[in-house]
N, C-alpha and C positions, 0 to 999 in steps of 0.2 A: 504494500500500500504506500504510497507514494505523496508526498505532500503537495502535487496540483489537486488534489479534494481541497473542498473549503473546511477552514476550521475556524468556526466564529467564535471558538474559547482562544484563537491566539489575541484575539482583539482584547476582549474582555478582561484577561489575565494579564498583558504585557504591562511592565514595572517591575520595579525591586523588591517587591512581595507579592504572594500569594497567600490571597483571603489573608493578609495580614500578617504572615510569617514570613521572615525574611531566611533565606541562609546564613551561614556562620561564615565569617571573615572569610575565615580558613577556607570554607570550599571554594568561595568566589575568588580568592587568589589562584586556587588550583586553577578555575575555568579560565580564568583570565590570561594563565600563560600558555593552558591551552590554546589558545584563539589569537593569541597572539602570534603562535609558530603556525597559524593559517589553518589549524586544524577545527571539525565541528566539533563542540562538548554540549551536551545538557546533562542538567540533572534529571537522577529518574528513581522511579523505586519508591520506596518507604515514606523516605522526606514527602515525599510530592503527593501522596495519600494523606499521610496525615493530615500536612499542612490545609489541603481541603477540606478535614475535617476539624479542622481549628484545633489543632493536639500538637504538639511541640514534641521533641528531643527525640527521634529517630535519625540514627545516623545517615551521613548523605554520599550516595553513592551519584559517579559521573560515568558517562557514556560516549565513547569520544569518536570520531573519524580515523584517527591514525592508528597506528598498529602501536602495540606496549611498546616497542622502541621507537617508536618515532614520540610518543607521550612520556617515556622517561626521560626522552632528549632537551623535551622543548622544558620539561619541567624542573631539570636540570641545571638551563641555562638560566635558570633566575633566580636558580638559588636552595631551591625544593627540593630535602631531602626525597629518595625511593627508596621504596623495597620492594622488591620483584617478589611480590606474594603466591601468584598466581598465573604465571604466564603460560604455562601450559594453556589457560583458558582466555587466554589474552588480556589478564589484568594484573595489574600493579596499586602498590598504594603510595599514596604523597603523603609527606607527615609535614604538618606546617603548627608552629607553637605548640605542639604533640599532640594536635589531632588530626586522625585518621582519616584521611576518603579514600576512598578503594574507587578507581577509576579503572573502568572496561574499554575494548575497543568492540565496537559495532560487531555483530557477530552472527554467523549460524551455526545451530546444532545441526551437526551429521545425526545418524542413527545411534539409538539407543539398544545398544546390544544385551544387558543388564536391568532393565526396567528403572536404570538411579542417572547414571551418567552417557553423556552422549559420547560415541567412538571415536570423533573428530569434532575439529571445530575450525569453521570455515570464516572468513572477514567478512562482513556483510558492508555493500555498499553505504545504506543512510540510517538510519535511526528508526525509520519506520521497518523495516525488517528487522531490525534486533528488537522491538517491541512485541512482532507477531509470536518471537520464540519466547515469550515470557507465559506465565502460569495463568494469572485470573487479571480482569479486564483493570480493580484495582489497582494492581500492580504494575500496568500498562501504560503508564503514564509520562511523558518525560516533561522538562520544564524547563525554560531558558529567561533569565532577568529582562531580556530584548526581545524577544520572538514568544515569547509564554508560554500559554497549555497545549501540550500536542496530544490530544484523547483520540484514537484510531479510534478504539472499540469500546466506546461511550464508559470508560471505567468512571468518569465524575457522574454521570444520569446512574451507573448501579450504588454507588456512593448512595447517594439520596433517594435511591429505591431499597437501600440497606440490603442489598445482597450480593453474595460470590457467583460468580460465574465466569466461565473457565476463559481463556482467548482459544476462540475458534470453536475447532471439534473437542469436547470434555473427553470423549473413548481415547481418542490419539494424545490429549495432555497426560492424563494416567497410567497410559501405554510406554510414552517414550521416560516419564519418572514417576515411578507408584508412592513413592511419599508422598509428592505433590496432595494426593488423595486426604492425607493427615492434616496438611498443611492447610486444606481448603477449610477440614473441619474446624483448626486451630482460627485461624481467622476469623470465620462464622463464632464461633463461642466468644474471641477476643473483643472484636467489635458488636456484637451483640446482632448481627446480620442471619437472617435468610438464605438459605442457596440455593440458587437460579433451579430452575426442575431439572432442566436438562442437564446439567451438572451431579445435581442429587442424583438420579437416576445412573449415571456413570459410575457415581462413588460405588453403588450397590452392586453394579454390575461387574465390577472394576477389580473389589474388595479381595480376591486370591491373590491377587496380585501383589501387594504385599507381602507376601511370602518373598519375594527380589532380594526386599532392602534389609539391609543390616540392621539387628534387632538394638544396637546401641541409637542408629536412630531413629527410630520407631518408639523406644523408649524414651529419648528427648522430645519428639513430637507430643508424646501422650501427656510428660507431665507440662508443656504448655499448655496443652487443652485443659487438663485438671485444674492448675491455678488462674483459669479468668471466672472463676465459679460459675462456670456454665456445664463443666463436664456432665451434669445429669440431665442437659438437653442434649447433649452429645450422643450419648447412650439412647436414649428417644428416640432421635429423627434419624440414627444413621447405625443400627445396629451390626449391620451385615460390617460395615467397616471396623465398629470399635471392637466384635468379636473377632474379626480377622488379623488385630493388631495382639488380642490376651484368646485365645482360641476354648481356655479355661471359661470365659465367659456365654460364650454356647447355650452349656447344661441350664445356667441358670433361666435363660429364657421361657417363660410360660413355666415355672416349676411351680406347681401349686402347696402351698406350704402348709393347708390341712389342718390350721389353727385360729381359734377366734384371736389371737392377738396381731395376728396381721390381715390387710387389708387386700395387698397384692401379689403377686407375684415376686422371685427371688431376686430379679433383673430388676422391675419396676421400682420395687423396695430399693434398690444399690441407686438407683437415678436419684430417687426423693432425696435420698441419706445423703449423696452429694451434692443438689441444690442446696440444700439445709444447712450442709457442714463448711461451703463456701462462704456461705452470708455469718453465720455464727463467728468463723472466724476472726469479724471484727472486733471481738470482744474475748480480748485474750486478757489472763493474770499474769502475763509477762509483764507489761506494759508495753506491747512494741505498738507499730502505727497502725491503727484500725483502719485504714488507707490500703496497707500496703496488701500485696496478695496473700490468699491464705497459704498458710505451710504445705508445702508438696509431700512430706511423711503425713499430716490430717488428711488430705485428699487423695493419697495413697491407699491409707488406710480405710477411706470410705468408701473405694470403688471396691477394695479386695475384700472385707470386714467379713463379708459372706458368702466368699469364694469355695472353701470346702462345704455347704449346706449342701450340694446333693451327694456328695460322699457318706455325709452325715444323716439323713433322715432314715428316720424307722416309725413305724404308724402301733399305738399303740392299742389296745383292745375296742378302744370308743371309735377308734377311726381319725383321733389326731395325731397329728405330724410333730415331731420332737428333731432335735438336731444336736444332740448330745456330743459335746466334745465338737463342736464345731469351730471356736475360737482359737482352740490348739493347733488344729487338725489344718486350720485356715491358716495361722502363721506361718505354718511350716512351707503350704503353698503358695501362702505369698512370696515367703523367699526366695524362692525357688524359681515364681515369675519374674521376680524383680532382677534377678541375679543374671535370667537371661536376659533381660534386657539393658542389661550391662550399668544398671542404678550403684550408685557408692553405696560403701559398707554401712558408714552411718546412718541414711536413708533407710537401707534396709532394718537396719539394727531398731531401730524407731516408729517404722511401719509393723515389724514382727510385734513388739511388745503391746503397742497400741491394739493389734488384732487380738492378741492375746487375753488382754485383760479388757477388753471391749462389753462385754458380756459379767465379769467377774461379779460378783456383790461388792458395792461397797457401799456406805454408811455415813449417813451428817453426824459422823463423831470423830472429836479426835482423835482415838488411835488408831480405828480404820482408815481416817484419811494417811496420818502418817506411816502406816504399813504401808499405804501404795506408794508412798513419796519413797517411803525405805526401797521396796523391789524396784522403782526405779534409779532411785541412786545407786544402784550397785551394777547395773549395766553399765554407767557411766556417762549416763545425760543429761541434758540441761534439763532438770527434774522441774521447775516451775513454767516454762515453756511446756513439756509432756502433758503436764499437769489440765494445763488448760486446753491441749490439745484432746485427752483424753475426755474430758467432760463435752466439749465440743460433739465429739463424735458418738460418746451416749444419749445425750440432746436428738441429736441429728436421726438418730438408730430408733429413738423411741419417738418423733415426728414423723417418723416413715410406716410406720405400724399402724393399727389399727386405733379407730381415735378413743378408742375406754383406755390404753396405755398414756394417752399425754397428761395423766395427774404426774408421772412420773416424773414431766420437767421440770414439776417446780421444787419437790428434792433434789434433782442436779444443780437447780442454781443454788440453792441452801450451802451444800458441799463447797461448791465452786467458791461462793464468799466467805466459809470456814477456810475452804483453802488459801486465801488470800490473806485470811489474819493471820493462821501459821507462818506464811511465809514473814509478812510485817513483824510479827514477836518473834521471830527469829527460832525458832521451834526445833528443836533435834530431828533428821530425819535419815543422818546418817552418820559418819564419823568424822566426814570432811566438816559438817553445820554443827560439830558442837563446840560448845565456849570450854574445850579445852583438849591440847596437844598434849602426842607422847613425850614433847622437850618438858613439859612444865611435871609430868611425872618420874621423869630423871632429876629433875629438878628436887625433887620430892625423895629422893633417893634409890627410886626403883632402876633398875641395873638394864640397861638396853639389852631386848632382845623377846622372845614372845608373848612372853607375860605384858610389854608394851600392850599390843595389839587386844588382847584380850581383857586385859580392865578398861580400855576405850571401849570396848564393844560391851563391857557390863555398863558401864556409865549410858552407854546410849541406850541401851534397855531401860534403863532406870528412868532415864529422860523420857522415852517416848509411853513406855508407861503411864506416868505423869507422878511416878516415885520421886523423882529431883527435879530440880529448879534446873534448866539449863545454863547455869551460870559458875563460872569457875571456882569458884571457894566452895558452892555446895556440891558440886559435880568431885571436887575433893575430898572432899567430907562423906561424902557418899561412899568412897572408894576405902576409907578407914586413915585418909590421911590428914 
């Protein structure tokens, strides 16, 4: 597609902003000494989305006419550090006051022999053909301070119609890179969009196809979709894909669970629990920014919490469903999902416990609470973040269930602001949180070695009991010294 079409957004748009975003210094220097060595640059991508939608801080990528050596050359001569990032795919980055733009040259994908990466890559004469080879019409976008919006394939009209939709044929987007597929979902969840039918219907058709790409990214695809708290519209509208991506996800589909305390199904139940546990997560006893995205271990553990229930179900004389040992039985598979999908140790280590003790009893009283702050500190995690995560996703678990279970939320929030005072009184709940070290019982004349360890760990029984005061002179005194 060729730019003798008319394009009444170059009018509309030309200036040193869009819709009121301007670029950063940095990239306009870049472009500038681009255009200066007679080569074309726009910006394209991310920036140029956003900024339509009046959102700032998306890094900015440029799209140039010259080939990476002719664009490290001209960039060179004025002074712009490079780094040959990527020139296998014909691109380089400029670093200017230490930021980044990753600047491309015009391009075409050869064939996708792998369903992820093309076999070649070919120069593409202007800008409007490395636009066709991009993914969804959003993305399609480039932008020039002088010459403005160049929209081929109306990505500002699906902006404002709030949906994805692929460029071109959706089967052949999918065909030549099957992430893309995750990608479209991630987007849709992110911006809170719609996806084109024709699109949707690719996805589903599409969804083997993900068996291609490597399960590390497939992994990083899902937990974006998880943290825009949309993941349980994700699972909704696009099942064939998100079972395609955890294949364990399947069974639960249609599992009817054979008990009055739930409402729906094993699947529909895991969607609710993760709408629920995204929004909850603004209200964490960490203190962190109720802004910010919810924790990928809480939304983890929200989509898996119920992963082993059909391993787990047995019907008992009446004809109800029980799922005995499923929080166990669930951790262990979660791990085991996660693990192929190449997630860190911590992650996993944090998504395990949470499924684990998901289900557990616990109690608006002190020692119950500080029993589970105990079995988490000895795993070794930030035990007041867990904390709140943990209460999160019992909320979340029992808003998903049937509605005679929601008296239940209002003893989770009881705990939840017990939990909060313990943490403020500073409350024993492990050996690291007590008001008193093995130096100060050396101190005391106890002789180094494991008698240490062992009157620390009476002393915190005593604490958490609520035998002692957690305070150093009675935590002594307790001990007989």
């Amino acid at each position: 597609m060729r730019r003798t079409m008319q394009h009444s957004t170059d009018i509309a748009f030309a200036g040193e902003t869009l819709m009121g975003s301007k670029p950063s210094a940095a990239s306009l220097t870049v472009l500038s000494a681009l255009e200066g060595a007679g080569l074309e640059a726009w910006i394209v991508g991310g920036w140029v989305r956003d900024a339509l939608m009046g959102a700032l801080g998306h890094d900015i990528d440029i799209c140039c006419s010259g080939s990476w050596e002719e664009s490290a050359a001209a960039l060179r001569s004025c002074g712009i550090a490079v780094v040959e990032s990527g020139v296998k795919f014909g691109g380089i980055t400029a670093v200017v006051d230490g930021e980044r733009i990753e600047v491309t040259a015009y391009r075409l994908d050869g064939f996708y022999t792998d369903g992820r990466h093309p076999e070649n890559v070919q120069r593409a004469t202007c800008v409007e053909d490395d636009l066709a080879r991009r993914d969804f019409t959003v993305n399609a976008m480039a932008w020039h301070p002088a010459r403005g919006l160049l929209d081929c394939y109306d990505g500002r009209g699906d902006l404002e119609r709030r949906q994805i939709r692929a460029v071109g044929e959706p089967r052949r987007r999918f065909e030549e890179d099957a992430l893309r597929m995750l990608r479209a979902v991630r987007f849709a969840c992110r911006l809170d969009f719609a996806m084109d039918p024709a699109t949707a219907q690719a996805l589903a058709e599409c969804a083997p196809l993900l068996d291609q790409v490597a399960r590390e990214r497939v992994g990083i695809e899902l937990e974006g979709i998880l943290v825009t708290r949309h993941g349980g519209d994700a699972l909704i509208r696009y099942p064939e894909l998100m079972c395609a991506a955890i294949p364990e996800l399947t069974r639960m589909r249609g599992f009817d669970q054979r008990t009055p305390y739930h409402a729906f199904d094993v699947y529909d139940h895991t969607a609710r629990v993760l709408t629920v546990a995204g929004e909850l997560s603004r209200f964490r006893i960490d203190g962190g920014d109720p802004s910010a995205p919810p924790s990928p271990s809480l939304m983890w553990a929200a989509l898996l919490h119920d992963i082993a229930k059909p391993d787990c179900f047995t019907v008992d004389e009446r004809g109800r469903g029980h799922f005995y040992g499923h929080p166990e039985v669930g951790a262990k598979l979660a791990e085991k999902i996660m693990r192929r999908l190449s997630c860190s140790n911590d992650l996993i280590r944090d998504v395990s416990l949470l499924i684990h003790d998901h289900d557990r009893p616990l109690d608006p009283e002190r020692i119950s609470l500080l029993r589970q702050m105990q079995r988490f500190a000895r795993s070794g995690v930030d035990t007041a973040r867990l904390m709140g995560e943990l209460f999160d996703l019992k909320r979340a678990d029992t808003l998903g269930k049937a509605s005679g279970c929601f008296y239940y939320v209002e003893e989770i929030e009881r705990m939840r602001e017990m939990c909060r005072e313990l943490l403020a009184n500073r409350e024993a709940y492990s050996i690291k949180t007590l008001d008193l070290a093995g130096s100060d019982l050396i101190a005391c004349g106890m002789a180094p070695g494991p008698r240490i360890g062992e009157a620390l760990t009476r002393a915190l029984e005593g604490a958490i009991v609520g035998a002692v005061a957690n305070e150093r002179e009675a935590l002594l005194a307790y001990l007989g010294f």
